[in-house]
LUMFIRO-593507 format. One record per atom (N, C-alpha, C, O, CB): residue number from 1; atom name; z, x, y. Coordinates in nm, 2 decimals. Each point is the difference from the previous one (the first is absolute). Glycine has a CB too. Layout:
N
NUM_CA_Z_X_Y
...
This chain:
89
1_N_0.00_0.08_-0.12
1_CA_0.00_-0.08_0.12
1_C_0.00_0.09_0.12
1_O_0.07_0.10_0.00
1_CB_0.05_-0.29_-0.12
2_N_-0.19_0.16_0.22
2_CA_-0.02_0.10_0.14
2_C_0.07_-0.12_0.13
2_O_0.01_-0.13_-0.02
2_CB_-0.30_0.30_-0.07
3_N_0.32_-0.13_0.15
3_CA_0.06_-0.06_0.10
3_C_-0.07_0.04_0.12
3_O_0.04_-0.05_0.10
3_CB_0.16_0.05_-0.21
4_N_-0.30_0.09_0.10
4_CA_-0.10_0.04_0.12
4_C_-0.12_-0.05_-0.03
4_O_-0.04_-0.01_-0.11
4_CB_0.15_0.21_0.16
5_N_-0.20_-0.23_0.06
5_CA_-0.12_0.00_0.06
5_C_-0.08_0.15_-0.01
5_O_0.05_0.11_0.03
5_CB_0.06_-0.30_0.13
6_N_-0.25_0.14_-0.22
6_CA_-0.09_0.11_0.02
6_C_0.03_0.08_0.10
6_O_0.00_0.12_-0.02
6_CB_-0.14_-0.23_-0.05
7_N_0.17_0.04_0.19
7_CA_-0.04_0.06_0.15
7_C_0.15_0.12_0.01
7_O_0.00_0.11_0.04
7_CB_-0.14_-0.39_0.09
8_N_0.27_0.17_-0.20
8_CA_0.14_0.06_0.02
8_C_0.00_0.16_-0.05
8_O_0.06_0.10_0.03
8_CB_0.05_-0.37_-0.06
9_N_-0.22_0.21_-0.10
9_CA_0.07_0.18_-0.09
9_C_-0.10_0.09_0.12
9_O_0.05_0.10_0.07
9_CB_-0.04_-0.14_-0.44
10_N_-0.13_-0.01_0.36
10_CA_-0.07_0.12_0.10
10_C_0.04_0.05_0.08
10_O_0.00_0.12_0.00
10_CB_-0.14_-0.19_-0.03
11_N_0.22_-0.02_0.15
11_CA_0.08_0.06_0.10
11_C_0.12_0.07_-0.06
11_O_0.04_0.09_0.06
11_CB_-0.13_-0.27_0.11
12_N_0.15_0.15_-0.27
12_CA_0.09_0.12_-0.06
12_C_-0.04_0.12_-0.03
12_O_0.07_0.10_0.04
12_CB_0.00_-0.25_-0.12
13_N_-0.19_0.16_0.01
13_CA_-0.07_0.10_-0.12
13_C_-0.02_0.12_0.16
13_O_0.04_0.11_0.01
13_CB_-0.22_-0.32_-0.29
14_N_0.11_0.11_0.40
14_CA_-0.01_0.11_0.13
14_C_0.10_0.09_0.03
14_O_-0.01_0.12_0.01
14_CB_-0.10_-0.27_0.09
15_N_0.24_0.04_-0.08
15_CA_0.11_0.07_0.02
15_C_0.08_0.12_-0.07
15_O_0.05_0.10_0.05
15_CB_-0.07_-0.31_0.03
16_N_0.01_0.18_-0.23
16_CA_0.05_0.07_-0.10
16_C_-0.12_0.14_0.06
16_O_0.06_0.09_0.06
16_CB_0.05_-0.31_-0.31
17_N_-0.23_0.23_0.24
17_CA_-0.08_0.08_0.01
17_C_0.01_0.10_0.18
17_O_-0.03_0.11_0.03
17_CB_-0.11_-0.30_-0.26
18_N_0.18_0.09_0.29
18_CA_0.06_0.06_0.16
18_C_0.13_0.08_-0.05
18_O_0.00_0.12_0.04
18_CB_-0.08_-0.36_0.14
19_N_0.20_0.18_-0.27
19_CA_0.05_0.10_-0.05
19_C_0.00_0.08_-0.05
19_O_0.09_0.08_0.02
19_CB_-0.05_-0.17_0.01
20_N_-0.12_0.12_-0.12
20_CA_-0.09_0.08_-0.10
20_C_0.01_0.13_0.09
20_O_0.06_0.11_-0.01
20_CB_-0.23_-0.31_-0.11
21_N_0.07_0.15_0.21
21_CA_-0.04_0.14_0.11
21_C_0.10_0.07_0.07
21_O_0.00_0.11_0.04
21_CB_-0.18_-0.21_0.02
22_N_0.29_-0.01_-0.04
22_CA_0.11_0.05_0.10
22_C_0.10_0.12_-0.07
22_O_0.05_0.10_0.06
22_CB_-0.05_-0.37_0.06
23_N_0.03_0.22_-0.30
23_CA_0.02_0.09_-0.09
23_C_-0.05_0.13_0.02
23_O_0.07_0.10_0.03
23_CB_-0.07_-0.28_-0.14
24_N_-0.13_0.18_0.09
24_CA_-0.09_0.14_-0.05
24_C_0.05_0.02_0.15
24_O_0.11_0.05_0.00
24_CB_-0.37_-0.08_-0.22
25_N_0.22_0.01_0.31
25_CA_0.05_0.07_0.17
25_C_0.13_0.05_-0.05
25_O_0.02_0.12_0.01
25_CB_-0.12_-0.30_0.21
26_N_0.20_0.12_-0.27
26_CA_0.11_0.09_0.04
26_C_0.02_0.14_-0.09
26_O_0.03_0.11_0.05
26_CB_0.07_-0.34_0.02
27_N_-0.15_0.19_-0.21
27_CA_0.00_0.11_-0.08
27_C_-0.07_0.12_0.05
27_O_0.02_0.11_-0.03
27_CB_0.00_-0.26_-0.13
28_N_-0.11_0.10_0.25
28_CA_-0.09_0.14_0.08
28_C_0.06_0.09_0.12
28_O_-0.01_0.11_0.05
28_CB_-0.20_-0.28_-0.09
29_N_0.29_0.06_0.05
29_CA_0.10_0.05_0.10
29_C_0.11_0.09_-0.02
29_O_0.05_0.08_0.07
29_CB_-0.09_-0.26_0.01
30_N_0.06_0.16_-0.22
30_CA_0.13_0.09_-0.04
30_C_-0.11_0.14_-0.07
30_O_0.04_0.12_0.00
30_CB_0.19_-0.37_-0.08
31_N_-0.34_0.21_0.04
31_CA_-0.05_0.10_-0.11
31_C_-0.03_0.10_0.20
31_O_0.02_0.12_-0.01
31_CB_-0.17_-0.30_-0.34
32_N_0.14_0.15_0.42
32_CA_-0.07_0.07_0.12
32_C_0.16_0.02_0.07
32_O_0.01_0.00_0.12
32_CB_-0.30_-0.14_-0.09
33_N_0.39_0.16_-0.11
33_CA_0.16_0.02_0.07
33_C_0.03_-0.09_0.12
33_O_0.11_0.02_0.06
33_CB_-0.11_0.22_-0.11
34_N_-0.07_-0.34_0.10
34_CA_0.03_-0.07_0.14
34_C_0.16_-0.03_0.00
34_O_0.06_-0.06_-0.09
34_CB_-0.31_-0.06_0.12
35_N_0.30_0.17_0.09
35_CA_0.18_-0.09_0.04
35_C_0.01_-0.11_-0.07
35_O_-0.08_-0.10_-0.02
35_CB_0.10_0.13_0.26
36_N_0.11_0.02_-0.28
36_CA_0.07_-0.12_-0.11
36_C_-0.04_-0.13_0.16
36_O_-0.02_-0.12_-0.02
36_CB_0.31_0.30_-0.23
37_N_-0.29_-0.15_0.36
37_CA_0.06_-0.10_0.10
37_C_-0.16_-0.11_0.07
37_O_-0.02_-0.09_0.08
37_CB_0.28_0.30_0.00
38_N_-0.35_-0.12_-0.18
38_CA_-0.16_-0.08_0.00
38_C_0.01_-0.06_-0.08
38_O_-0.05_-0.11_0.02
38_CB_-0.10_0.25_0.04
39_N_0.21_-0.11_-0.19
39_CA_-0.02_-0.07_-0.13
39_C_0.07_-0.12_0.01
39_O_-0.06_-0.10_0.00
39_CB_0.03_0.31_-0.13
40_N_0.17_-0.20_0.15
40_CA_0.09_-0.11_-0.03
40_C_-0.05_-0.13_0.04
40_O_0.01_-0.10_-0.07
40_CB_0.19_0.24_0.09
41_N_-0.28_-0.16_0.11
41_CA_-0.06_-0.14_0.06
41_C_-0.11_-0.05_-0.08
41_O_-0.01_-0.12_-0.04
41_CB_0.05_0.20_0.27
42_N_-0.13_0.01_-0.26
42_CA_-0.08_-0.04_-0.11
42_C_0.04_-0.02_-0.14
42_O_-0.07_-0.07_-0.08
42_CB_-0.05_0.16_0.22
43_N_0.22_-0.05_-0.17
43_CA_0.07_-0.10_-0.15
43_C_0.08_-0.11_0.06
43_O_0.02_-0.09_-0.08
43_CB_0.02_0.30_-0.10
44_N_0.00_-0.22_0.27
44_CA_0.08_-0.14_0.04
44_C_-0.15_-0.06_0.01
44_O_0.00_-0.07_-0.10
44_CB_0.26_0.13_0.26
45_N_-0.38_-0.08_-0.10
45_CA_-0.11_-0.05_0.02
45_C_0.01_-0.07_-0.14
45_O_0.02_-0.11_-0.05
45_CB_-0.14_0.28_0.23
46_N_0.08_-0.04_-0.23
46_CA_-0.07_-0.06_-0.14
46_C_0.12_-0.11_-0.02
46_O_-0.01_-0.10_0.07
46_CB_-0.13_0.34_-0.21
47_N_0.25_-0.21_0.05
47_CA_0.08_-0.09_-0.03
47_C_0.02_-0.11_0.06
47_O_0.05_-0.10_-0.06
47_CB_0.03_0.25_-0.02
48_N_-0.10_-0.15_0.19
48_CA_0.00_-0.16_0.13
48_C_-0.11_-0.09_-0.09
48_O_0.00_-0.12_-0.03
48_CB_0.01_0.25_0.34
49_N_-0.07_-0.08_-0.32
49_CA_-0.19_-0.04_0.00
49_C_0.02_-0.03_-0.12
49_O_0.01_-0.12_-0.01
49_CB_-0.18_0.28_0.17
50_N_0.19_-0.10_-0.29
50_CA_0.03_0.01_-0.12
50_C_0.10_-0.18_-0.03
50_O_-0.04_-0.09_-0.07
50_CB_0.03_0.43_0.10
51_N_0.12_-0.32_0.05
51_CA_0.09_-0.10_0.02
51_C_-0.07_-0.15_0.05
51_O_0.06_-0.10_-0.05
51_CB_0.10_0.31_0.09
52_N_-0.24_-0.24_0.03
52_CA_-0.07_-0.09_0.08
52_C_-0.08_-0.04_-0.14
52_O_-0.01_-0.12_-0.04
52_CB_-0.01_0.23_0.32
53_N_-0.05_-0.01_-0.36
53_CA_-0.06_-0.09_-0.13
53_C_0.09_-0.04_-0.07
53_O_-0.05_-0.10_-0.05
53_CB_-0.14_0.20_0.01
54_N_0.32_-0.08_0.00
54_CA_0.06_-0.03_-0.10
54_C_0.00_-0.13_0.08
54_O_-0.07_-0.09_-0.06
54_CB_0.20_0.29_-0.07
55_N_-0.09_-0.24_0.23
55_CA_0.05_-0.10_0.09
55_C_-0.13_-0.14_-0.06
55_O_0.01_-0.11_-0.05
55_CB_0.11_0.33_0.29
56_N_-0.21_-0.17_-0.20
56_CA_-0.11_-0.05_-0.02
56_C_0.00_-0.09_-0.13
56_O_-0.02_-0.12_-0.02
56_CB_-0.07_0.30_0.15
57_N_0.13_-0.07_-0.23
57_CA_-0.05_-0.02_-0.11
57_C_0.12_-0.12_-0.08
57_O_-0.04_-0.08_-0.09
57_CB_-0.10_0.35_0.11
58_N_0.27_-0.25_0.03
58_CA_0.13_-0.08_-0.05
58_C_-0.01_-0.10_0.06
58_O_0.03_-0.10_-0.06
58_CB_0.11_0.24_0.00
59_N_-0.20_-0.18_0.24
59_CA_0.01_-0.13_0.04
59_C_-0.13_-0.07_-0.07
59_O_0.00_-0.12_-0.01
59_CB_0.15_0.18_0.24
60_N_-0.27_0.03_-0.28
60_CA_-0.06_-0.11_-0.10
60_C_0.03_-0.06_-0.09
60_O_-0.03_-0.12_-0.02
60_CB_-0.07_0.20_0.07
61_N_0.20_0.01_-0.17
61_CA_0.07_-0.08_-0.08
61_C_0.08_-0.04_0.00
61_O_0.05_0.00_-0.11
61_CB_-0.11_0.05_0.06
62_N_0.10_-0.09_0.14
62_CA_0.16_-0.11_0.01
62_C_-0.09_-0.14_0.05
62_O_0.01_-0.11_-0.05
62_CB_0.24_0.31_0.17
63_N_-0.36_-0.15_0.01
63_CA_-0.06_-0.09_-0.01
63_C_-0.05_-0.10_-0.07
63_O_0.03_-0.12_0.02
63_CB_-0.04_0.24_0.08
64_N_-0.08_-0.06_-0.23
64_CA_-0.07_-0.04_-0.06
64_C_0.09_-0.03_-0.10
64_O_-0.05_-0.10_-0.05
64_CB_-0.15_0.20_0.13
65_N_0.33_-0.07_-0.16
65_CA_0.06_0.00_-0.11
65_C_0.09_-0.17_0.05
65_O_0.02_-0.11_-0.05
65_CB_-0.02_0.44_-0.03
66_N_0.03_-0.27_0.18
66_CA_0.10_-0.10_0.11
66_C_-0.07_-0.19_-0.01
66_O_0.05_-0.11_-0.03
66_CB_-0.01_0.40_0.28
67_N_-0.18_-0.25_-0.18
67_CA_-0.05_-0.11_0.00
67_C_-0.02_-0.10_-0.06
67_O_0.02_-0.12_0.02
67_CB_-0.07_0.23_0.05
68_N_-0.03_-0.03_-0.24
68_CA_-0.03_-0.09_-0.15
68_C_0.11_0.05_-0.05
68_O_-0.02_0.10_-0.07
68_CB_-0.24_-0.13_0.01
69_N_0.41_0.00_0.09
69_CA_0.10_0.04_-0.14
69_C_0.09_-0.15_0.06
69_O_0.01_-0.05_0.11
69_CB_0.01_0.41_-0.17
70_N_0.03_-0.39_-0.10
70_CA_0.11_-0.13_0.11
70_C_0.13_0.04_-0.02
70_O_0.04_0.11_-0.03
70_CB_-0.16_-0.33_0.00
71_N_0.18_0.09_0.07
71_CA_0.14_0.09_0.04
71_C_0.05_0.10_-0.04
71_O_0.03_0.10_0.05
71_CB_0.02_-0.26_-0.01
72_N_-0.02_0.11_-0.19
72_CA_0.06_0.11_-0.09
72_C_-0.06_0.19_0.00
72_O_0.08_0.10_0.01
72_CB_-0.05_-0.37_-0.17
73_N_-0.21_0.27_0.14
73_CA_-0.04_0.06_-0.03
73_C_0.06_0.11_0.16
73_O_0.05_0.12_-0.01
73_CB_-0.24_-0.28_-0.21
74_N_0.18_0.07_0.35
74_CA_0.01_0.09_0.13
74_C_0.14_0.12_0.01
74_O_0.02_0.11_0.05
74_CB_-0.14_-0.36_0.08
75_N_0.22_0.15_-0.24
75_CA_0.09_0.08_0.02
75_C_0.01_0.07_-0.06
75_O_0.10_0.07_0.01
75_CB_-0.02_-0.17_0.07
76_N_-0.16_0.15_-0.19
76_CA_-0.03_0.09_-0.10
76_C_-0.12_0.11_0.05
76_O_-0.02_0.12_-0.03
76_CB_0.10_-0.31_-0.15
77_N_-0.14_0.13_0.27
77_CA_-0.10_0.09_0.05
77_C_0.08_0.13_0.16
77_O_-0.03_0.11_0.03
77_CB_-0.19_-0.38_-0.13
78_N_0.30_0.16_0.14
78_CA_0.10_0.04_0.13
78_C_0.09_0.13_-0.08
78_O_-0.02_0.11_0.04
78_CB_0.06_-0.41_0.11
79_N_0.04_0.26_-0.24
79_CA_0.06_0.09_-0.06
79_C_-0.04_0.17_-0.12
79_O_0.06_0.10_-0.04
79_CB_0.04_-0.37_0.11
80_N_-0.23_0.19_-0.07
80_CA_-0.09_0.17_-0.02
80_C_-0.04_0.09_0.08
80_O_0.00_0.12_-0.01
80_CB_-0.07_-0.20_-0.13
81_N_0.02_-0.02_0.26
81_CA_-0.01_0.09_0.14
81_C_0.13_0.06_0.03
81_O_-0.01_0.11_0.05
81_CB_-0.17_-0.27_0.05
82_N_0.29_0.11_-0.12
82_CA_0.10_0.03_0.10
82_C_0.02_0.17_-0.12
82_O_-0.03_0.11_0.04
82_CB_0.18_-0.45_0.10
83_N_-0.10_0.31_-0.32
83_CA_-0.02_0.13_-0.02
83_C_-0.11_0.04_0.04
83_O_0.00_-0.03_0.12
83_CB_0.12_0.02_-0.28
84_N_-0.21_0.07_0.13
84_CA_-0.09_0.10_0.03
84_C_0.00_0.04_0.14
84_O_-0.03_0.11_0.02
84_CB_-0.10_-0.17_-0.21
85_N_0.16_-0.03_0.29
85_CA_0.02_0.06_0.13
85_C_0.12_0.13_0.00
85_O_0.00_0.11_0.05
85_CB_-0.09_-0.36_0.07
86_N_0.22_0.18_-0.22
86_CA_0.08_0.11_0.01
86_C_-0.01_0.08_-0.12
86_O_0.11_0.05_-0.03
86_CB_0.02_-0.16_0.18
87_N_-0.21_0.11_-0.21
87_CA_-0.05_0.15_-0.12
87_C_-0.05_0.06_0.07
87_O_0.03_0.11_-0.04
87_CB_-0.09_-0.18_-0.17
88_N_-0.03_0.08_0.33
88_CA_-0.10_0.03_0.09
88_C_0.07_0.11_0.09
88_O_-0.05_0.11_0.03
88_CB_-0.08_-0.34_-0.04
89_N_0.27_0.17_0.08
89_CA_0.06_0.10_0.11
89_C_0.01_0.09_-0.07
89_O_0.04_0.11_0.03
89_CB_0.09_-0.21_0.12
């Protein structure tokens, strides 16, 4: 079952791939010794950016799980989100 739109994953798949690059940038940065104080902004980047898809990706499935589930199933769906959000920290 997908909870995304053609359109949704593509604009993901960009993003993941905008991260992708932002990755290989930093590794180039370290392989080329740049200041730990160049680097640190660009891994907070990444992980921001990184963070914004997860975001993406869990308000689709609460959405979509949330929507077609009934009562019973919501609170079974609410309570797997809630673990894995905290397996996750």
């Amino acid at each position: 079952m997908t909870c995304r739109t053609e359109k949704e994953n593509a604009d993901l798949i960009k993003r993941l791939n905008r991260i992708e690059g932002q990755i290989r940038g930093i590794g180039k940065m370290i392989e080329k010794d740049r200041d730990c104080m160049d680097i640190l902004p660009q891994i907070m980047s990444a992980s921001s950016a990184l963070r914004g898809v997860w975001e993406v990706i869990a308000a689709s499935h609460l959405e979509e799980c949330l929507v077609n589930a009934d009562e019973l199933e919501r609170h079974e769906v609410v309570e797997k989100i809630v673990k894995r959000i905290k397996e996750l920290r």
